[in-house]
KESE-483417 format. One record per residue: residue number from 0; chain; y negated, x, z of N, C-alpha, C in turn. Coordinates in steps of 0.02 Angstrom, whole numbers. Each point is the difference from the previous one (the first is absolute). Example, Ala and Ser with C-alpha at 12.3 -4.5 7.8 and 13.67 -1.06 7.14 Angstrom:
2
ATOM   i ch    n.y    n.x    n.z   ca.y   ca.x   ca.z    c.y    c.x    c.z
ATOM   0  A    284    660    390    -59    -45      0    -60     45      0
ATOM   1  A    -53    -18    -36    -59     42      3    -55    -39     37
END
This chain:
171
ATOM   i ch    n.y    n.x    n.z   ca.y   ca.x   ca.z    c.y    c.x    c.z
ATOM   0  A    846   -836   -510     20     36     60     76      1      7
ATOM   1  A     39    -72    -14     72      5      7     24     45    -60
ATOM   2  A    -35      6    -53     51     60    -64     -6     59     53
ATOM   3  A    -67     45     34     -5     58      3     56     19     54
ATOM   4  A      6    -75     26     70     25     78     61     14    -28
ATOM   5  A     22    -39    -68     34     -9    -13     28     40    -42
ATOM   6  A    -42     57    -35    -17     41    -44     28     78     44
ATOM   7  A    -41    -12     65     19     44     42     72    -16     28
ATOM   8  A     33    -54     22     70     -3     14     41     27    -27
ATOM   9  A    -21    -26    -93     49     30    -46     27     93    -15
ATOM  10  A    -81     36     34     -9     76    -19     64     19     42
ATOM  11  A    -13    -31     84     51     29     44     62    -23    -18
ATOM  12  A     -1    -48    -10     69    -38    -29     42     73    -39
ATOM  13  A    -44      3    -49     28     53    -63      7     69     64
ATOM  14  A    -43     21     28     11     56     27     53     17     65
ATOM  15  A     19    -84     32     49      4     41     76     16    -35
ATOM  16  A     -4    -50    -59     59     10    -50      7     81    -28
ATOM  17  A    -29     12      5    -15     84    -52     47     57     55
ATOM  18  A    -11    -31     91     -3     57     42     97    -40     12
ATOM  19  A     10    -59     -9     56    -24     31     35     42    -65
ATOM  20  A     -7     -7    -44     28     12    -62     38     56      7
ATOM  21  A    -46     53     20      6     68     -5     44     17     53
ATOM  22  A     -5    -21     75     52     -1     72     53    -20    -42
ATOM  23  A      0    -53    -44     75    -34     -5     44     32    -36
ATOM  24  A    -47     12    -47     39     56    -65     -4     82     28
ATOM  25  A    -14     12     48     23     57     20     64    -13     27
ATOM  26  A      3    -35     52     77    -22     24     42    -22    -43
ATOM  27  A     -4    -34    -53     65     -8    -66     14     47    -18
ATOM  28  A    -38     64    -22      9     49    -33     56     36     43
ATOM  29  A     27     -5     67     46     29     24     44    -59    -31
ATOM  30  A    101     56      7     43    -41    -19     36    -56     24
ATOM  31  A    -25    -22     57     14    -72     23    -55    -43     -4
ATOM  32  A     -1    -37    -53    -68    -48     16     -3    -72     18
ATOM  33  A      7     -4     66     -7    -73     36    -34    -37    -48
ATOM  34  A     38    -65    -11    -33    -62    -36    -65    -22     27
ATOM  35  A     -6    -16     70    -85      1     36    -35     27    -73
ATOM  36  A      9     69     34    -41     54    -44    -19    -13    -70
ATOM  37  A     56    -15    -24      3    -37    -74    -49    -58    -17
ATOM  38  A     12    -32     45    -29    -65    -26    -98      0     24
ATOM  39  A    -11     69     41    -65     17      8    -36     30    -41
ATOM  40  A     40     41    -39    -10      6    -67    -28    -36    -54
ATOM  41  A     39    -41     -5    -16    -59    -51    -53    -43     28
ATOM  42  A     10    -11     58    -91    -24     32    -60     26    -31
ATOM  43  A      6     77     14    -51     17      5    -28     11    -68
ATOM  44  A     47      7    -59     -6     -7    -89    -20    -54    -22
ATOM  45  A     36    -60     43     -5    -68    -28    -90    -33     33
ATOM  46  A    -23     37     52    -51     15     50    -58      0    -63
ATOM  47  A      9     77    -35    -50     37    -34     -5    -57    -57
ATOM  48  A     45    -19    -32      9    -27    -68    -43    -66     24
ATOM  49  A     29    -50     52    -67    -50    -32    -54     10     56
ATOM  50  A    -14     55     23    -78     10     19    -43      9    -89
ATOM  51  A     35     33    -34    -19      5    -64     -5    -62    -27
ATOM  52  A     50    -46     -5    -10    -61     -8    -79    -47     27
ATOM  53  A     15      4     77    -46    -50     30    -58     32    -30
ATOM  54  A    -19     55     -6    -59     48      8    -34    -16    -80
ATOM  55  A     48     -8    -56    -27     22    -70    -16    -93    -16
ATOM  56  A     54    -24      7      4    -71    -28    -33    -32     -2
ATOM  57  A    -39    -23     59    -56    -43     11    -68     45    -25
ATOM  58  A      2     58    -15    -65     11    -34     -7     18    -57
ATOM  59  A     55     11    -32     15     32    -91     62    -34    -43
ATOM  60  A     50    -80     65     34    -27    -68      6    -47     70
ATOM  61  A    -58    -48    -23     13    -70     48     40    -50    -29
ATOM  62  A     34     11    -76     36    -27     -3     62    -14     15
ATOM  63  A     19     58     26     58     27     55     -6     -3     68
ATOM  64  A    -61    -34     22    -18     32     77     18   -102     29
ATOM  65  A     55     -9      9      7    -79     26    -20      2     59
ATOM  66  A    -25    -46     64     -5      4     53     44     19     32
ATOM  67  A     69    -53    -27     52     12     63     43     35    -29
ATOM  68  A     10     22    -71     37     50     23    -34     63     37
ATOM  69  A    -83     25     -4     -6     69     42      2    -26     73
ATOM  70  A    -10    -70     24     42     11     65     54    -10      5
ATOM  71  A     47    -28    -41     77     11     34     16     46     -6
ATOM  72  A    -35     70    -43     26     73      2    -27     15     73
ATOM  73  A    -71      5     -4     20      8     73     33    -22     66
ATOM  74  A     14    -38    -37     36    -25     84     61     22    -19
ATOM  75  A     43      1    -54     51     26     -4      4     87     29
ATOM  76  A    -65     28    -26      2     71     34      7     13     79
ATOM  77  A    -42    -59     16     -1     15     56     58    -16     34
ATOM  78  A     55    -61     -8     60     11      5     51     56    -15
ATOM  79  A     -2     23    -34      3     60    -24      7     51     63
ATOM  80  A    -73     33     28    -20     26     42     10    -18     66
ATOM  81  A     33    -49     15     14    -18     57     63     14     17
ATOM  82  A     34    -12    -50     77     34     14     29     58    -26
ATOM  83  A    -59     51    -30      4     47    -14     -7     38     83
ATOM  84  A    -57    -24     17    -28     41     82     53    -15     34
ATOM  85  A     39    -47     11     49    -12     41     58     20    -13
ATOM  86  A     37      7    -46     60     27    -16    -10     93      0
ATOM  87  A    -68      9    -31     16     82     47    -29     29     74
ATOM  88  A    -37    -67     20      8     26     72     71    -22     29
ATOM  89  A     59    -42    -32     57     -5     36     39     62    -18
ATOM  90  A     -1     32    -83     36     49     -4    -28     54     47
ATOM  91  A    -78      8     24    -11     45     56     27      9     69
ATOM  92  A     26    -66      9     15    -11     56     61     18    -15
ATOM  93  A     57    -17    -14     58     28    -36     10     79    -11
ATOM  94  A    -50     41    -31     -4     71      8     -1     23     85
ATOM  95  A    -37    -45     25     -1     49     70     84    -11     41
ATOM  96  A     30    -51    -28     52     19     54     93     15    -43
ATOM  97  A    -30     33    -60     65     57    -35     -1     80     34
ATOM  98  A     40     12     -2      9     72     23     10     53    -79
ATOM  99  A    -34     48     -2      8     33    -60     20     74     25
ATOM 100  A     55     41    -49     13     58     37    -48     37    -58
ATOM 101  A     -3     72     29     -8     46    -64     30     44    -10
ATOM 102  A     -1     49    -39     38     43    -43     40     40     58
ATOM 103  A    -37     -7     73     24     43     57     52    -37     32
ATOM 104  A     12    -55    -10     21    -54     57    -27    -19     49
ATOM 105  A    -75     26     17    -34    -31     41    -20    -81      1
ATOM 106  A      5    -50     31    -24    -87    -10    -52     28     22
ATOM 107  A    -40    -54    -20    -69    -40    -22      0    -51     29
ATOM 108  A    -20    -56     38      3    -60      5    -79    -37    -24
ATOM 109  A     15    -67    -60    -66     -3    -19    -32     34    -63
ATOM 110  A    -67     20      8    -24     22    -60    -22     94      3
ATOM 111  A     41     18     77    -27     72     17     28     45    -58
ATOM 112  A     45    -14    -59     25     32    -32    -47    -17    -77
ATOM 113  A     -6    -69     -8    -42    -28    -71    -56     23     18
ATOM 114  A    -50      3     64    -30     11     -6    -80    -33    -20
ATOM 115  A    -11     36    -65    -50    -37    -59     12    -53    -30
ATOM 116  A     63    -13    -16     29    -54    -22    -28    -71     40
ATOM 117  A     23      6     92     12    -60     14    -87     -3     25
ATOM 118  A    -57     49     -1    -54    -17     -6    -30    -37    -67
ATOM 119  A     35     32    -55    -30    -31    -46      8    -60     -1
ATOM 120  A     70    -35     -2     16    -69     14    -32    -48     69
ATOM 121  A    -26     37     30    -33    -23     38    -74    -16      0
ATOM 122  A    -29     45    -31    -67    -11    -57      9    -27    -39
ATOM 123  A     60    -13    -26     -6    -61    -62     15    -61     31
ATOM 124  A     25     -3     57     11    -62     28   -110    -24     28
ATOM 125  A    -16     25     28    -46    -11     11    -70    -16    -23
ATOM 126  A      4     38    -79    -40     -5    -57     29    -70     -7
ATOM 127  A     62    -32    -45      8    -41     -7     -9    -57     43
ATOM 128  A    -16     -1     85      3    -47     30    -98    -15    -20
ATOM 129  A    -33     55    -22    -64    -10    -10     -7    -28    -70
ATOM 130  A     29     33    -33    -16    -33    -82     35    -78     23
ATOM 131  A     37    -19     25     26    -87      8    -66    -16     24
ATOM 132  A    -25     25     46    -83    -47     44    -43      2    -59
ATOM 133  A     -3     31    -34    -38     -3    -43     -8    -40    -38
ATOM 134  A     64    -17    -38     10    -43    -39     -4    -74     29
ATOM 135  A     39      3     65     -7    -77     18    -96     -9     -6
ATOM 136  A    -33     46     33    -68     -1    -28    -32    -15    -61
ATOM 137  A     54     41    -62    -44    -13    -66     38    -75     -7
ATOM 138  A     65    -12     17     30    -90    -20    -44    -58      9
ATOM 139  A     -9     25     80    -48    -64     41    -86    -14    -39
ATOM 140  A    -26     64    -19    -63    -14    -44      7    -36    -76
ATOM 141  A     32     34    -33     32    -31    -58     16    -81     -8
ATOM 142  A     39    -23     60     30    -63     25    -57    -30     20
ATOM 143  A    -43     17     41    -81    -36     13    -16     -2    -77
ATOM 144  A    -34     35    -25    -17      7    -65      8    -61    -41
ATOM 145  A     74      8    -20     46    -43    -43    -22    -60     46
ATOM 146  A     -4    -15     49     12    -94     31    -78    -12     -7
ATOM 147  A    -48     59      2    -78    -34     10      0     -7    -75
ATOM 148  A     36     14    -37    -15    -20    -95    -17     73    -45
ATOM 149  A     17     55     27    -24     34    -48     37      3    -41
ATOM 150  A    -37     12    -86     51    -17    -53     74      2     13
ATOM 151  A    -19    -93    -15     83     -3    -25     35    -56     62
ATOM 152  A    -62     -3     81     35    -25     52     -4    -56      8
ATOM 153  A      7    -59     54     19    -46     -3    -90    -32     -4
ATOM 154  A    -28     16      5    -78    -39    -11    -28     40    -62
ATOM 155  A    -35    -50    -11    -62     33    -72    -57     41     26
ATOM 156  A    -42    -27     59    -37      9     39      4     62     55
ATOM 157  A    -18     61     -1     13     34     35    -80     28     32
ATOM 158  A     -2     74     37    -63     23     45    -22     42    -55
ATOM 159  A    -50     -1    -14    -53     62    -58     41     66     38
ATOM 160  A     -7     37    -55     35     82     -2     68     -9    -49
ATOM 161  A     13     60    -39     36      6    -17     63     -1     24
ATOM 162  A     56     10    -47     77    -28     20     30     51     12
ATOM 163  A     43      8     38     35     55     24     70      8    -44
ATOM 164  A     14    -71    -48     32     11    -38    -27     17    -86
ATOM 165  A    -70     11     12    -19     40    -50    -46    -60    -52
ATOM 166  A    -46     29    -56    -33    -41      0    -66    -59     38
ATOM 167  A    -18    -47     -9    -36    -39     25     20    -60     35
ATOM 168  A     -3    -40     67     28    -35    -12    -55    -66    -36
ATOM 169  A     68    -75    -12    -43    -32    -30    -35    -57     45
ATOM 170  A    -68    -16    -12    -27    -58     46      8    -59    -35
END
């Protein structure tokens, strides 16, 4: 029962990363690209890459699949994601109180001129504050996991069902 939650965490996981990805890298692609932005980027790549990881390892190269390192990746992600959500909801906050002119000389105050921009960053702020819950979700199961003994944890002795770090565990 804990793989299929966990199985399911990971799908949204990948699919929150997929939607932040795309908000973020739309906004780089203009010619000022806030570091925030930048470094949401690389979240959301570094996101995909070891969902691939957590996802393949423990069922097709357990010899690669250690306990703690797939949770200190996650928890590192999820660090990650925590100050990813926060540094662009500060650059959001920051957009609303610049003044931008346009080609007319008319001001803007805020995002009435970006527009799409400071929505998107604002959807990416919010995706990311969800992909972090998430993760502290997939950390905290993982971390149960790992302390009740599944391969690899601090007891030999663990509860019948398979391991969430893949494999059997051992009795």
């Amino acid at each position: 029962m804990l793989e299929i939650i966990i199985i399911a965490l990971r799908a949204v996981q990948a699919l929150f990363a997929i939607i932040v990805l795309g908000l973020t890298a739309h906004v780089a692609s203009y010619t000022l690209t806030p570091s925030q932005d930048s470094f949401m980027v690389f979240v959301s790549v570094w996101t995909l890459l070891i969902l691939i990881y957590l996802a393949l390892a423990p069922r097709f190269f357990s010899a690669v699949a250690h306990p703690m390192a797939m949770l200190g990746l996650d928890a590192l992600t999820m660090l990650f994601w925590f100050a990813g959500f926060i540094a662009i909801a500060v650059l959001h906050h920051q957009l609303e109180g610049v003044y931008f002119d346009d080609v007319y000389g008319d001001l803007y105050k805020g995002c009435g001129l970006a527009g799409g921009l400071c929505g998107e960053i604002e959807a990416a702020a919010v995706f990311g504050a969800f992909e972090w819950a998430l993760f502290v979700a997939t950390t905290v199961l993982l971390a149960l996991e790992f302390m009740r003994g599944g391969r690899g944890g601090r007891s030999s002795k663990t509860a019948a069902g398979p391991s969430t770090f893949g494999g059997n565990p051992t009795v």
